[in-house]
Every structure is written in C-alpha cells, then in structure tokens.
N, C-alpha and C positions, 0 to 999 in steps of 0.2 A: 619496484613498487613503492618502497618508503619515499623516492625522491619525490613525486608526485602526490606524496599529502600533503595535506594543509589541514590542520585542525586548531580549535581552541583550546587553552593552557592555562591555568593560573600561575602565574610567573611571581615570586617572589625577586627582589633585587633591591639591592644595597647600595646606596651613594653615600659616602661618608660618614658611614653607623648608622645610618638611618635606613630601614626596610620599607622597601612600598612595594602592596600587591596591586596584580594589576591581571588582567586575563588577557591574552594576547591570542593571535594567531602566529602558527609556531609550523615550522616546516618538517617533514618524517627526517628531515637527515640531521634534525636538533637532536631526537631520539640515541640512547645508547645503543650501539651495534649489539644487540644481543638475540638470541636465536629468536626467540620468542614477540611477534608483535599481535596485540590485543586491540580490541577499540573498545572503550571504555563501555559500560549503560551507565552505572552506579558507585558511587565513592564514599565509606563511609567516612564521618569527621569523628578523629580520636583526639585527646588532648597534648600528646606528641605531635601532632599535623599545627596545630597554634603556636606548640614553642619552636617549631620550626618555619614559620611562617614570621614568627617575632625575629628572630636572627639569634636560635639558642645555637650555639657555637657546638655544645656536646652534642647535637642533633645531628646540626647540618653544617658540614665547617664549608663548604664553597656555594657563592652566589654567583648569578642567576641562580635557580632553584624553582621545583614543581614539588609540592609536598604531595603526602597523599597515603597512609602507610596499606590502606585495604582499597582494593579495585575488585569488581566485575563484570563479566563482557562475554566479547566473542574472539575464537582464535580467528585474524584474519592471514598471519601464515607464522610457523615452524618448522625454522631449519634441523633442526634437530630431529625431526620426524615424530615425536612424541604423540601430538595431536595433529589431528587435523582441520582446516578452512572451517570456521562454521560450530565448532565444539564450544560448548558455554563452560567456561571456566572463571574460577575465583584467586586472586592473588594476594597473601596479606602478608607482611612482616618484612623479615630477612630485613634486606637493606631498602625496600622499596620506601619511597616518599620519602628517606633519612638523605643519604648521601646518594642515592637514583632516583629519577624522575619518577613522580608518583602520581597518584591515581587522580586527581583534578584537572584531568587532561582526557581530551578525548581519546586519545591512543599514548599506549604506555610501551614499551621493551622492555623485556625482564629473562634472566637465564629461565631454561624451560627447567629446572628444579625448583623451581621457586611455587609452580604454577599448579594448582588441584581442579581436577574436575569437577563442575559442583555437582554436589552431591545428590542422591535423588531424594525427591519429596521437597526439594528448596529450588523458588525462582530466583532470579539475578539479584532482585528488590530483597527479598528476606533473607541471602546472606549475608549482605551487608547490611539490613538492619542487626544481624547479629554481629560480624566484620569482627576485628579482632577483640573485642570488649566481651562478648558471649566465649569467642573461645579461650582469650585469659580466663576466664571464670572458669570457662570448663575445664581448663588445666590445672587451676587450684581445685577443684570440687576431684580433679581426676586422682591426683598429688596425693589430698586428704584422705581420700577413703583407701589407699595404696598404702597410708598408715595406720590403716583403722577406724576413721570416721565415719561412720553412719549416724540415721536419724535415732535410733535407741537413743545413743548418749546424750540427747538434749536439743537443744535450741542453738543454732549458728549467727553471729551477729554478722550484720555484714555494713561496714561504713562507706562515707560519700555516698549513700545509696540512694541517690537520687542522680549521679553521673549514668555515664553509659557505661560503663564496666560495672558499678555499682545496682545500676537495674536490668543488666543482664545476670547477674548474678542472684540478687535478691529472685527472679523470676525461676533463675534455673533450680537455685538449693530447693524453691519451693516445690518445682515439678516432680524434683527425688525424693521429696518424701519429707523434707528436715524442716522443723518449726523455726522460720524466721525471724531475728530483728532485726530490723531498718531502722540504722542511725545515720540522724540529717539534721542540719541546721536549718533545713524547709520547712517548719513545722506547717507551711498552709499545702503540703504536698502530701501527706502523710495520708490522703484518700487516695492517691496515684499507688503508695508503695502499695497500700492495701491493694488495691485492684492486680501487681504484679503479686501477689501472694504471702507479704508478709502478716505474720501474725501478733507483730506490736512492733510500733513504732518510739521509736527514741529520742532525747534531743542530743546533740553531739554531745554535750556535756558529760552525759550517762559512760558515755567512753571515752571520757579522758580527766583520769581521775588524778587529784593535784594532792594528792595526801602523803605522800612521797614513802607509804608503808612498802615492803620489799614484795609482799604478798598480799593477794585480795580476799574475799569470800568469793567463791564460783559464780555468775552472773548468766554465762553461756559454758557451750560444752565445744566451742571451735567458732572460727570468724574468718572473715575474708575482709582487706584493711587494703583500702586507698587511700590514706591519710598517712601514715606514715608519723615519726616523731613518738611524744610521750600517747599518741595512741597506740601507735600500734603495742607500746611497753604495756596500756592500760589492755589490752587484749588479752597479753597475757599472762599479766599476773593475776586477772578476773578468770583466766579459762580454766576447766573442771580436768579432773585429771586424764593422763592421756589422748586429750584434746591436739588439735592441731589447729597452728594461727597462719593463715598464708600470704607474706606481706606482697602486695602487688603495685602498689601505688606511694608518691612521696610530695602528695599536693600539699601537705603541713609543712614536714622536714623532711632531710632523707639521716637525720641525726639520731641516734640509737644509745642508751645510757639506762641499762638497769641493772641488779643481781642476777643470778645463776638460779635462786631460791624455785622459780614458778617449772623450771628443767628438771635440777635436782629431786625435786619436793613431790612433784603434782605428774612428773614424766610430761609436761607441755610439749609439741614440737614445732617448729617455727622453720616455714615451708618457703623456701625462697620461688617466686613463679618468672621464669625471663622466659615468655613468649617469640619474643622474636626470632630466637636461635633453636626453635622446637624442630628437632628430627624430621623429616618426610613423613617418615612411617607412623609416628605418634600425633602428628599433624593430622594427617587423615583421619587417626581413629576418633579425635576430639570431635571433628568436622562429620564424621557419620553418627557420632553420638546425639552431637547438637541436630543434626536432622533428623533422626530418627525418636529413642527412647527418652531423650532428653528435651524431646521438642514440646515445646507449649506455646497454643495461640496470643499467649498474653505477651509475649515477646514484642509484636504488632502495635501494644501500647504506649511503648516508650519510641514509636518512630513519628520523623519528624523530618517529611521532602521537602527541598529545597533546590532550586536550581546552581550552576555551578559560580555564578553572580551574584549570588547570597553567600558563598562560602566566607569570604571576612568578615559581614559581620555576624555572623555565629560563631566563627575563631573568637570575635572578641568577648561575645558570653561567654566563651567557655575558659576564659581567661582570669575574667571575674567571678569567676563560678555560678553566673548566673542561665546557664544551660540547663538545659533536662532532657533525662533521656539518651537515644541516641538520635543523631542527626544525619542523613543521608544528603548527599548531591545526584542529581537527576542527571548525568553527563548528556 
C-alpha cells in the first residue's frame, strides 16, 4: 500500500548551513517503516516545529526533515492491530516532527504507542486547535493542583500569554475556576486575553522584576511561565505561599540564578512540565480532561486555519514573536 502513495510534505533541507522549506511531493516509502500509517486532516504549529524548521540542531540533528510535532487524521492501516482503517486518531509529542517525520505532511508513520484515539466530544479541527499547547497547560494545571493548587489560594499569572500554550492556558485556568493574569508585551491584545477569560491583564514588565531583592511581596498565588530567565525567578519570589510555579517555556533564557529564600520561606514549588515524554496513561487522562470538564468554547478564539503553503510564513511570526494564538494547517 505505502509504495503507491504520493502525497504532499513540507520538506525542510539544508545546503551549506542554510535551511530552505519547500512542500514537495514525497513517495509512502520516504515514510518511517513503522506500524502505524495516518493521513493527515490537521497540523498544529508549536514553536518547536519553527526552530526545527530553522535547522535548531537540539531539535532536529538530521536534514531533509518534515517538522510537525501534533497531527490528526484517520488510521489508513495498523500492523499492530491496535486500531483499525478508518478510526480518527490524534498524534502529539514523543519524537514526532523532532527527529521523525511530522505532521505537515499529508501522511505521517509513527509507532502505534505514540497514537490516542481522539477523544469524544472533539472533532479532528479542535484537537489540534488544542494540540500540544492545551495539553502542556493541562499538564501543568494537572502538576499544580496534585500539589495543592486550587482557585482559593488566589489569582494564577500566566506569561507569554498571548502564545499558543500561553492562550491555552490562560483559557483553561479560567474554565477551573482560578482568577487570571495575562502577562504580554501585546498591550493592543489585552481585549483577546479578556475574551479567553482573564481577569487582568499585565505588561511583561509586571513580571520581571530587576530589583534583584531575594524575596517579593505575593503578587499571585501560582503561575505558569513560558518565558523563562529572571521571569520565571520573578514568578517566584512574587508567588504566595505554598504556591506552585510551573516552568514550561524558555523564549527569554533557559538561564536560572536565584536564592533558596522564596522555597525555604514561603514553601514555593517549581513544577518542571516535559510534555513530550508524558506516560500513555497520563496522556490520555489530560486529553479526556481537555475534552471533557475542562473544555471551554473559548478555546475556538485563539484559532487560526491555514493551509499547509502558509505553514513558513507563520514559522516566521512565530519566530519573531509576532503570532497569536494557535495556529492550525488544513492538511
């Protein structure tokens, strides 16, 4: 069956340091021999799928390359016998779009552990506007209250929150109940975060404090941090006690330099989230979470279709930070 495909690809390739993408028509026996073959509908864009589309070496170390790190579709066959012809399934993480061909491609292979049914209550389109950006979020929201975080304690900051991990999350803390901050350098955005549910908006400044005291006054009672650097340090040495900070993202730095004082002092805890290497079992539960009790229509506001011939330049918004939201490809 695979010898006899022909489908389209965004092909990443390298000549002399230099990456140029390019969509190609690609043959099923380019594909990785692996049990599992998919044909595409839908691809989200993360900001991992750009720096591997840029030629970031800790991403992706071998060229040609198909980025793609979240796909969904239909199973068109399974050696494994798992599923069967025809089952709508979602694929996100693991090694896919890194160092395996990913999801900007009309058909993808991927080992059949990799691969979740989706979920009920979610079409093809709405898990990948959630795609791995909703479920990082839902992994740290899941994290935090596994230490004790609920909405009692206060108000949750959440930064970069005008990204797509960043407006899934602002959207999700808001669905559970917790009073949001959204901090962004978008100040002409700040009616968007509103609309996902926050209840005050910030300028990044607010969260990254240069005063270089060991300790803050409480400001929030717990955060979620895709910036990385002296924010996520401002997170928390500002966070209230028994709080939980969960770093996710390292678009500042991935550099880290403070006292013990906001640990010792306040019980802070600082919640490491790595998504890609999430268990099966716990993958799923995030993914019936997200469709289920955690589901909110506003989700839908931060999407953004596009065909799979748009995919670079939206890579390159989202390079310059000049994206919003999350971004879908139409496969």
């Amino acid at each position: 069956m695979r010898e006899s495909i022909k489908f389209k690809a965004l092909r990443i390739e390298e000549e002399s340091g230099i990456f140029s993408r390019t969509i190609k028509t690609c043959s099923g026996l380019s594909l990785p021999n692996h049990d599992v073959l998919i044909r595409v509908h839908y691809a989200g864009l993360n900001y991992k799928d750009a720096l591997s589309a840029s030629g970031h070496k800790g991403i992706t170390k071998v060229y040609p390359h198909t980025p793609g790190v979240d796909a969904a579709g239909e199973i068109v066959e399974d050696r494994s016998g798992k599923f069967k012809p025809g089952n709508l399934v979602i694929c996100t993480s693991f090694d896919l779009g890194m160092n395996t061909w990913g999801g900007f491609s009309e058909y993808i292979s991927v080992p059949a552990e990799w691969v979740l049914p989706l979920p009920k209550n979610l079409s093809l389109l709405e898990s990948m506007v959630l795609g791995t950006a909703a479920f990082t979020a839902g992994l740290a929201l899941w994290k935090m209250e596994k230490f004790g975080q609920n909405p009692s304690m206060g108000p949750v900051v959440v930064t970069g929150a005008t990204g797509g991990v960043g407006s899934m999350a602002v959207a999700l803390l808001a669905k559970a109940g917790y009073d949001v901050i959204a901090s962004s350098g978008k100040k002409d955005q700040y009616d968007y975060l509103g609309s996902l549910g926050a209840r005050q908006c910030v300028d990044r400044d607010f969260t990254n404090d240069q005063s270089g005291r060991p300790l803050l006054k409480p400001k929030w009672a717990g955060g979620i941090d895709n910036i990385g650097g002296n924010t996520l340090v401002t997170l928390l040495k500002a966070c209230g006690k028994e709080g939980c900070v969960a770093s996710i993202g390292l678009v500042a730095s991935p550099d880290f330099s403070m006292s013990v004082y906001p640990f010792i002092l306040n019980g802070v805890n600082l919640l490491g989230i790595d998504s890609a290497e999430t268990p099966i079992d716990l993958r799923e539960k995030i993914w019936n979470k997200l469709a289920n009790e955690w589901y909110s229509n506003k989700y839908s506001l931060s999407q953004k279709l596009v065909n799979l011939e748009d995919v670079p330049a939206e890579m390159d918004k989202m390079l310059k930070s000049e994206s919003l939201g999350r971004v879908v490809a139409k496969i």
